[in-house]
C-alpha positions as CSV (number, residue, x, y, z in Angstrom):
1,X,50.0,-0.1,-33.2
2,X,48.6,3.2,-35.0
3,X,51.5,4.2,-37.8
4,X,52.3,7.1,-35.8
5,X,53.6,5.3,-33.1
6,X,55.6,2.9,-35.3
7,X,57.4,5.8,-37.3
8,X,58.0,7.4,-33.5
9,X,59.8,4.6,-32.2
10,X,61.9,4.2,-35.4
11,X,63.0,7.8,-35.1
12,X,64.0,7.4,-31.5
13,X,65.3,4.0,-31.3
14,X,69.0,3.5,-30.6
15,X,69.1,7.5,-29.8
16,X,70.0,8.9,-26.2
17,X,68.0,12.6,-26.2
18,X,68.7,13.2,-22.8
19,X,71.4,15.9,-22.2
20,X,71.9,16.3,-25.9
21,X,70.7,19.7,-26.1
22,X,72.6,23.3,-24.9
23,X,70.5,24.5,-22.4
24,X,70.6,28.2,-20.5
25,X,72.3,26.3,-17.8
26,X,75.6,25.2,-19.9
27,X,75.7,28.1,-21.3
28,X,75.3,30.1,-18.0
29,X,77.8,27.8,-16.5
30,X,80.3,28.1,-19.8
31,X,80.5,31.5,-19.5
32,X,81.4,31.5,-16.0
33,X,84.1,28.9,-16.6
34,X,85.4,31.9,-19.6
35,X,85.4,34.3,-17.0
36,X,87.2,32.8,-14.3
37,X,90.3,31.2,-16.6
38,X,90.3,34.3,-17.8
39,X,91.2,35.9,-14.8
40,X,93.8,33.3,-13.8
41,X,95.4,33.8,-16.8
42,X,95.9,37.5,-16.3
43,X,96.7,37.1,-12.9
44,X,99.4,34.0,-13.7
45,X,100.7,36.2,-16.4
46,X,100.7,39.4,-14.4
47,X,102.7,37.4,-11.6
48,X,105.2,35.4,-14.0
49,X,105.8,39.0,-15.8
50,X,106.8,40.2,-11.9
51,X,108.8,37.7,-11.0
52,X,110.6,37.8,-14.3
53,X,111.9,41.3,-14.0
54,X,112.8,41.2,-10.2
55,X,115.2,38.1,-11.3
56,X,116.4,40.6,-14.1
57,X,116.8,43.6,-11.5
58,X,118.7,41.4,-9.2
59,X,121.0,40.4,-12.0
60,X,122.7,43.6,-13.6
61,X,125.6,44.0,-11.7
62,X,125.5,46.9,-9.3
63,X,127.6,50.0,-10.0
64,X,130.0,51.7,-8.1
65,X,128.7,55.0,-6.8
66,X,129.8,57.9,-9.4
67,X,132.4,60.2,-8.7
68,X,132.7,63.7,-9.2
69,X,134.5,64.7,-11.5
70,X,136.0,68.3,-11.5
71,X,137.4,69.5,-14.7
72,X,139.9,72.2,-15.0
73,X,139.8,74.6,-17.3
74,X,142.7,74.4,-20.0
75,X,143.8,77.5,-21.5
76,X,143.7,77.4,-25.6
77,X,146.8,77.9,-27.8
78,X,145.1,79.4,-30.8
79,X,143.6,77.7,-33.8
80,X,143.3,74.1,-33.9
81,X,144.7,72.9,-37.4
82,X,143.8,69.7,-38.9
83,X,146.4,68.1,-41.7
């Protein structure tokens, strides 16, 4: 064996190379992943938020419908004093 090959083998034994590296294709594939959880999350969120403030509509207690009220005017008796 040429001393090439011997320092070679020593670098590589015990060592799996294959898949180690970050290729395009992860990363390519990473960033789709990003996107899409992303978008759930807005879309989750944005539907949680909804359903959260119909179940708050639903519970305030409806009013009664307002009456008119008709006010009267009152004649004045002079001055007001205050003691």
């Amino acid at each position: 064996m040429r001393p090439r090959e011997v320092l070679d083998r020593h670098e590589h034994e015990g060592v799996d190379t294959v898949g180690t590296t970050l290729t395009p294709e992860f990363w390519r594939q990473f960033a789709v992943l990003l996107v899409i959880a992303t978008v759930v999350t807005a879309v989750v969120s944005a539907a949680l938020d909804a359903l959260v403030l119909r179940m708050r509509v639903r519970r305030t207690p409806q009013r009664p419908p307002a009456t008119q009220i008709v006010r009267t005017h009152r004649p004045t008796r002079g001055t007001p004093v205050h003691h």
